[in-house]
C-alpha positions in Angstrom: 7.0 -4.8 -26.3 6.8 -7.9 -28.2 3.6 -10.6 -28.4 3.8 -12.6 -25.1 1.1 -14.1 -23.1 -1.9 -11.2 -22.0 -1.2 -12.1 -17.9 2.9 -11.7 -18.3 2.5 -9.0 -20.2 -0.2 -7.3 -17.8 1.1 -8.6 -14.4 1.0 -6.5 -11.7 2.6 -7.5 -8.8 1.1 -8.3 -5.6 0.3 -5.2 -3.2 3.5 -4.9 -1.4 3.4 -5.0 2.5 5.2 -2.7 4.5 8.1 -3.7 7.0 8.8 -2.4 10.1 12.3 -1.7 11.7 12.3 -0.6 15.4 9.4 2.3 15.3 10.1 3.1 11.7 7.5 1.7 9.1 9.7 1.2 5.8 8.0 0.8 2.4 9.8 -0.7 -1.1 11.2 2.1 -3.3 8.3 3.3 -6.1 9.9 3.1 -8.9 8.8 5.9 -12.0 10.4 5.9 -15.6 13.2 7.9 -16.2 12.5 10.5 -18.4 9.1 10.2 -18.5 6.8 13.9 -17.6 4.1 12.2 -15.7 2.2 15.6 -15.6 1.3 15.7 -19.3 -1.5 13.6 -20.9 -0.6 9.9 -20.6 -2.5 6.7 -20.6 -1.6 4.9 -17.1 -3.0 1.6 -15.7 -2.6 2.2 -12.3 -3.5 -0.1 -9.0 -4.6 0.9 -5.6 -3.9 -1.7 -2.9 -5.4 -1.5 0.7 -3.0 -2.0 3.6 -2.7 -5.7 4.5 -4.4 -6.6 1.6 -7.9 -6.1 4.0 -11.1 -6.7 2.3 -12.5 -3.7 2.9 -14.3 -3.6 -0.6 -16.0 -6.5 -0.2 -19.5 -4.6 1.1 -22.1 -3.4 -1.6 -21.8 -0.3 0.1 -18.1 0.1 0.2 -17.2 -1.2 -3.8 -20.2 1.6 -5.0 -19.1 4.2 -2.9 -15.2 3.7 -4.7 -17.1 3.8 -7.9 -18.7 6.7 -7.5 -15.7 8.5 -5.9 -13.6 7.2 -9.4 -16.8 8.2 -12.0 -16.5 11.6 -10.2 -12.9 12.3 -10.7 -14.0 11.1 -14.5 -16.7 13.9 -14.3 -14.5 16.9 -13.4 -12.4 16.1 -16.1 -9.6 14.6 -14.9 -8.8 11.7 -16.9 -10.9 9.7 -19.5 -11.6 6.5 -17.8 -11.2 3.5 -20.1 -12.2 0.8 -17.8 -11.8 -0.1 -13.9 -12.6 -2.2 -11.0 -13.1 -2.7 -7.1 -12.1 -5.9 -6.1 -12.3 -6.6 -2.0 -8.4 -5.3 -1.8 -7.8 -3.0 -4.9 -8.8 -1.1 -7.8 -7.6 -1.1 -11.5 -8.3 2.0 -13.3 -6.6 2.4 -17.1 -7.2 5.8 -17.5 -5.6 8.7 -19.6 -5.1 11.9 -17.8 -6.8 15.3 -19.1 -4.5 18.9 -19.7 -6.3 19.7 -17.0 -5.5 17.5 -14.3 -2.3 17.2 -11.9 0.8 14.7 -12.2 -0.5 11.5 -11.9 0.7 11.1 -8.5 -1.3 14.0 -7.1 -4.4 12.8 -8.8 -4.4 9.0 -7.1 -3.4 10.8 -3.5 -6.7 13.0 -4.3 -8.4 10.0 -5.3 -7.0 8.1 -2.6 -8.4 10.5 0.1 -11.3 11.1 -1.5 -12.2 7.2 -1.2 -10.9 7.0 2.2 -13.1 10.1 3.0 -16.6 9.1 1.6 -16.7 5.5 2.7 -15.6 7.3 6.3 -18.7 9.0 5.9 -21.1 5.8 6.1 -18.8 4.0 8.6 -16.1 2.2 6.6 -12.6 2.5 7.7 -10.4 2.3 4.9 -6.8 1.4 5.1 -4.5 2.5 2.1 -0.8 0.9 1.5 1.0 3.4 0.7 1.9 4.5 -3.2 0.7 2.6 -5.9 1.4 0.9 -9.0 1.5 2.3 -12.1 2.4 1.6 -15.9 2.8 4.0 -18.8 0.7 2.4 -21.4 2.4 2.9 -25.0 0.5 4.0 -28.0 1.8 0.8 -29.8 0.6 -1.6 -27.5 -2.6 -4.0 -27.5 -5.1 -1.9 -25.9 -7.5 -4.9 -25.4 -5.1 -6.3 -23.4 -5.9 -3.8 -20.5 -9.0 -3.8 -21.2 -9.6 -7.4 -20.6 -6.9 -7.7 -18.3 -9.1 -5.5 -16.1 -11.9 -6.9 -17.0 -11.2 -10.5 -16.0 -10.1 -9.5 -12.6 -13.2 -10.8 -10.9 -13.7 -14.0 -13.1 -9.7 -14.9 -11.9 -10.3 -14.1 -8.4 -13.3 -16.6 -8.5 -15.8 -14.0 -7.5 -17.7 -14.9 -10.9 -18.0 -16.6 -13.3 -18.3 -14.9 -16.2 -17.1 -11.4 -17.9 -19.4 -8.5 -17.4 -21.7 -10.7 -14.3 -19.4 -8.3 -11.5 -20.7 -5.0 -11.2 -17.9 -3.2 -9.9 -16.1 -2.9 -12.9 -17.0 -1.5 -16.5 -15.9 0.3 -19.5 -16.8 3.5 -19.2 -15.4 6.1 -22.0 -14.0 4.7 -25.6 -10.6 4.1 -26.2 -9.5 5.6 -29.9 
């Protein structure tokens, strides 16, 4: 990819909201890479948006539950996890997936469920759009970028002001 501006080069496009025809809920088409074996090792920055774009991780209680849930998946040896955040309406993780764990889109349905399950557990209903975003990060591109891109989140949202003052999100393994 060549040199362009960090946000262009990093946008992610808005969480998508579902449309209904009749009875039948309809969602946009998920589109994957052609060619691309999304069950082998691969670095992915992938999004998580909740339905409606509902704040639901807005709570003390309900961001540290989702980052416990996504240090666990980290701890059983799924993916290393580079760096994420919970904002009130959806997660960045930039992780790279493990021999060990499934294709990528069976790990976020896990992770996914998981969430939904544990913050069920202390009385938060949470409210998943369905799918997600994802984006096969090649080895020749600027990994600071994501980094910071994820980063930065909260400080562009306006829910801080400065980098590393939000503390939902964090660099947790080292990117080599």
């Amino acid at each position: 990819m060549p040199p362009c501006h960090v946000e262009a080069a990093l946008y992610v496009p808005p969480c998508r909201e579902l449309r209904t025809r009749g009875n039948h809920t309809m969602s946009n088409t998920i589109y994957r890479l052609k060619g691309v074996d999304y069950s082998v090792p691969r670095t992915y920055f992938v999004t998580l948006c909740l339905k409606g774009r509902a704040r639901t991780f807005s709570g003390e209680r309900a961001a540290k539950t989702v980052s416990s849930v996504v240090m666990e998946f980290r701890a059983k040896g799924f993916y290393y996890l580079y760096v994420y955040c919970v904002m009130p309406d959806h997660v960045h993780i930039l992780l790279r997936t493990t021999p060990n764990a499934p294709s990528l889109s069976l790990l976020v349905a896990t992770l996914k469920r998981s969430i939904h399950w544990r913050c069920r557990l202390i009385g938060i209903d949470v409210k998943w759009q369905s799918g997600f975003y994802d984006r096969v990060v090649r080895d020749y591109e600027h990994r600071s970028n994501f980094v910071n891109y994820v980063l930065m989140n909260p400080v562009r949202a306006g829910i801080v002001n400065s980098l590393g003052d939000y503390p939902y999100c964090a660099k947790v393994d080292p990117w080599w």
